[in-house]
PAZAPA-4460 file (N, C-alpha, C; in steps of 0.05 Angstrom, whole numbers, plus 32768, in hexadecimal, padded with zeros to 4 digits):
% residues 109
    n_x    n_y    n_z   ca_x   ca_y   ca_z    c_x    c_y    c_z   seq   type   mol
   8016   8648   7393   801E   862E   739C   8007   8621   73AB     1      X     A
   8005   8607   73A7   7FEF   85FD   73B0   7FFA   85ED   73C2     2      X     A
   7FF8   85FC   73DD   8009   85EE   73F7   7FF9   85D3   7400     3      X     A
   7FE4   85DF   7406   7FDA   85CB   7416   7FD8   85A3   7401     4      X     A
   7FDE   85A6   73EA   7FE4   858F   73E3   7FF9   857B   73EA     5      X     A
   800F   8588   73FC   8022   857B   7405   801E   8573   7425     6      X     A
   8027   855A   7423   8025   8551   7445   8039   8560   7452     7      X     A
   8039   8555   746A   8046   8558   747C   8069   8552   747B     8      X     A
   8072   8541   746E   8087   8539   7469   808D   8543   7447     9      X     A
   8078   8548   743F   8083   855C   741D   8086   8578   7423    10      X     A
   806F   857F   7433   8081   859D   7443   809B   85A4   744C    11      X     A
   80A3   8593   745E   80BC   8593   7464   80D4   858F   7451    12      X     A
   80CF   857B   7443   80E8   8579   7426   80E6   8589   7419    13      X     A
   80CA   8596   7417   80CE   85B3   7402   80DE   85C6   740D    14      X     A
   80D9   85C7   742E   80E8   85E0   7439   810A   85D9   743A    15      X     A
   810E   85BF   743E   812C   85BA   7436   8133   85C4   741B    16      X     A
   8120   85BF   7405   812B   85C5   73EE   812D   85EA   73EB    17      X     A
   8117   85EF   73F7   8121   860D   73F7   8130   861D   73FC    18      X     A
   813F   8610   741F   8152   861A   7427   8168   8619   741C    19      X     A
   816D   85FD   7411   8181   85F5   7400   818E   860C   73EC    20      X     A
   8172   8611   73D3   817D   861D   73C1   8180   8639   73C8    21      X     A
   8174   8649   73E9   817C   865E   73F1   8194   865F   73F7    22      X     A
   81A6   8649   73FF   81B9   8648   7407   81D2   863D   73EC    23      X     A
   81C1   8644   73D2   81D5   863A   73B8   81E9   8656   73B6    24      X     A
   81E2   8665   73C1   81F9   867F   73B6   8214   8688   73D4    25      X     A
   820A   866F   73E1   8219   866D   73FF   8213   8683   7412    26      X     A
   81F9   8690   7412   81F4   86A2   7425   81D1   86A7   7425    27      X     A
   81C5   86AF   743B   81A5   86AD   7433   81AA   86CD   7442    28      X     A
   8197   86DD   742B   8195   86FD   742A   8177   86F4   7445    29      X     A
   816C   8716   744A   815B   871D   7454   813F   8712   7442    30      X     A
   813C   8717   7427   8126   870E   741D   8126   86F0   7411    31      X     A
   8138   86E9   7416   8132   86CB   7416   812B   86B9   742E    32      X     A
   8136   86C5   744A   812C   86B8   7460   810F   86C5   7460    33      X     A
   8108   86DA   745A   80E7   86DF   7457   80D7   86D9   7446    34      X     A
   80DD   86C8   7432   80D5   86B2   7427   80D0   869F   742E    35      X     A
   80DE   8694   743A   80DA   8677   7447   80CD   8680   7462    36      X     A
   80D0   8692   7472   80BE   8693   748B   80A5   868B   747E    37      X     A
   809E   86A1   7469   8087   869F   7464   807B   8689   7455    38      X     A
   8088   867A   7446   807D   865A   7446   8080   8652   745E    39      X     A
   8089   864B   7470   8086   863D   748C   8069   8643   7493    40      X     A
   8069   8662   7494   8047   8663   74A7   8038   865B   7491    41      X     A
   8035   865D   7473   8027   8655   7462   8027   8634   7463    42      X     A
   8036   8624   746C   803A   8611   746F   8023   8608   7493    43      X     A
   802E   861A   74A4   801E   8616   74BD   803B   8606   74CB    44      X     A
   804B   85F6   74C3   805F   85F0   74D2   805D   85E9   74E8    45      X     A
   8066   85D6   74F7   8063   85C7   7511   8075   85DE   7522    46      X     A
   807C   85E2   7541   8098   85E6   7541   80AD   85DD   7545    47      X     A
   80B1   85BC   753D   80C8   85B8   7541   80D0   85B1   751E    48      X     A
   80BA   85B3   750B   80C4   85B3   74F1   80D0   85DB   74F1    49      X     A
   80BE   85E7   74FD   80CC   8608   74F9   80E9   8607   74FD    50      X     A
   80EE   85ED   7509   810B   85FC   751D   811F   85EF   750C    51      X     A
   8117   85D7   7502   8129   85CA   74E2   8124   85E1   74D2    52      X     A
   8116   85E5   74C7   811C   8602   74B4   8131   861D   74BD    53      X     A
   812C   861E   74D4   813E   8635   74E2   8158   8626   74D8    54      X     A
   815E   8607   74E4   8175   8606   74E6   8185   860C   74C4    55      X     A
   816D   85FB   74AF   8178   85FB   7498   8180   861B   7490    56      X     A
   8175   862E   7494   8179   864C   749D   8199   8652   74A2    57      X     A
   819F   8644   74BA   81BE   864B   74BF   81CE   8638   74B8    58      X     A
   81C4   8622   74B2   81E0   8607   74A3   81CE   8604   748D    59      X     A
   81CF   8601   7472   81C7   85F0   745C   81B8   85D5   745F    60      X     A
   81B1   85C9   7453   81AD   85AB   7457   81BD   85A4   7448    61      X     A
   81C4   8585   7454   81D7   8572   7444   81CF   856A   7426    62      X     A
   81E0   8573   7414   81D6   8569   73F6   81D2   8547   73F4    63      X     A
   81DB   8543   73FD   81D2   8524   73F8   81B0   8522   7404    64      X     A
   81AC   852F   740F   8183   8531   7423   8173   8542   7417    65      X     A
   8189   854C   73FE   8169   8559   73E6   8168   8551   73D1    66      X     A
   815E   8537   73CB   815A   8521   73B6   8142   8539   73A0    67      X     A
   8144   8538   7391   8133   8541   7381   8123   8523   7374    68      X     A
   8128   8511   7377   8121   84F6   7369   810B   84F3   7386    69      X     A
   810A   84FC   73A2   80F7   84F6   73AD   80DC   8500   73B3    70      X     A
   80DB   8519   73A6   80CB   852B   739C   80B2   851E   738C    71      X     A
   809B   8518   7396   8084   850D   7390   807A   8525   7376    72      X     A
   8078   850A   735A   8070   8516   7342   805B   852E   7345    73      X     A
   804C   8524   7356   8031   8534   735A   803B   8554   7361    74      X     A
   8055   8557   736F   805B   856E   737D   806C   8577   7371    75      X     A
   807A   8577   7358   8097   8582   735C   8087   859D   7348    76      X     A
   8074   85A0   7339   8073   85B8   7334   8078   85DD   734E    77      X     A
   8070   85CB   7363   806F   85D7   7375   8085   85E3   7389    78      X     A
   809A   85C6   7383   80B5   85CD   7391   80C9   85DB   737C    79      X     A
   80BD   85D7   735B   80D2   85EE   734E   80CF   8609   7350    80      X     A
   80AC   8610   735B   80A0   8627   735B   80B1   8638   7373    81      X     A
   80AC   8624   7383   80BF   8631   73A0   80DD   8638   739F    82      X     A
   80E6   8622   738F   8103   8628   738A   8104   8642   737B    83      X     A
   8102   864A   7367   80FD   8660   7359   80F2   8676   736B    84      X     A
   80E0   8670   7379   80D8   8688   738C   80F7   8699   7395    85      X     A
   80FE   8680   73AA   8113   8687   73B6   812E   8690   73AC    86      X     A
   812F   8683   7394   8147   868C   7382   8145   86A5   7380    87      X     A
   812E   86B3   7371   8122   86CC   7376   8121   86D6   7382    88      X     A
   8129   86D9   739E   8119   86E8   73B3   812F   8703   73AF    89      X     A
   813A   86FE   73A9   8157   8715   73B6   815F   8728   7393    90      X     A
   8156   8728   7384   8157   8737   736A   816B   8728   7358    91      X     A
   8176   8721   7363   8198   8717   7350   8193   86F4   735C    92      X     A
   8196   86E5   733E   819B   86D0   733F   81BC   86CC   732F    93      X     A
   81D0   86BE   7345   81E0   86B7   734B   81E3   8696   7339    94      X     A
   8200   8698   7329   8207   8681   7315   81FC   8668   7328    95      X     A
   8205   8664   7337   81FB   8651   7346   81E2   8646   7354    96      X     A
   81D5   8654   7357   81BA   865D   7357   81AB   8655   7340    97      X     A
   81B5   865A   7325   81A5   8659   7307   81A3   863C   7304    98      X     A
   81C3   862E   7308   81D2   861A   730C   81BD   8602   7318    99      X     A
   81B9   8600   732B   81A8   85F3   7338   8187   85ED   733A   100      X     A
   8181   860A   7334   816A   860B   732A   8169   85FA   7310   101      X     A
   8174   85F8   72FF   816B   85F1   72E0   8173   85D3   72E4   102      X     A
   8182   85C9   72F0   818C   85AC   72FA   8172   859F   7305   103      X     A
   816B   85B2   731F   814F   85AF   7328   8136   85A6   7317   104      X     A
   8135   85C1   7301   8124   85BE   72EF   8128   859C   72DE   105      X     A
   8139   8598   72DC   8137   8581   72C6   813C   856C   72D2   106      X     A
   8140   8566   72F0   813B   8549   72FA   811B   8544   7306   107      X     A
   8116   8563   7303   80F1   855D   7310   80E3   8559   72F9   108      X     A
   80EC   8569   72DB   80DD   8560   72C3   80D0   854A   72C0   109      X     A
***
């Protein structure tokens, strides 16, 4: 992933989006929050953007605040990459999980 192409404010919507789809099977395992730690420091993260991530961590984000339509053309190869990461992280991808992802996939197409 080619982080450093995203600002400051595409960082952050990516990490909403990631938490999001960590949170598509209604629960985030151990290797998916160490996924996303590890984009955060790969990211460099402010700390009060760390602490929105934390929160998205223990509450979801609101589906209506992960627009996939706001996702800059230039980037979304990057936010399906992540999504998929995370989908992945835990061995078993979950109907819902597949579900979203492929929805994902074809509104960023």
């Amino acid at each position: 992933m080619k982080l450093t192409k995203l600002d400051k404010q595409d960082r952050l919507r990516l990490m909403k989006f990631v938490c999001s789809f960590a949170w598509a099977d209604l629960e985030i395992v151990d290797q998916e929050r160490r996924i996303i730690h590890r984009m955060v420091e790969k990211f460099g993260l402010e700390p009060d953007e760390r602490e929105q991530v934390a929160r998205w961590l223990e509450l979801p984000p609101k589906a209506e605040e992960v627009d996939p339509a706001a996702v800059p053309h230039a980037h979304r190869q990057i936010f399906l990459q992540a999504a998929r990461e995370v989908v992945a992280a835990d061995g078993e991808i979950s109907e819902d999980e597949r579900e979203n992802l492929a929805l994902l996939e074809q509104l960023l197409s």
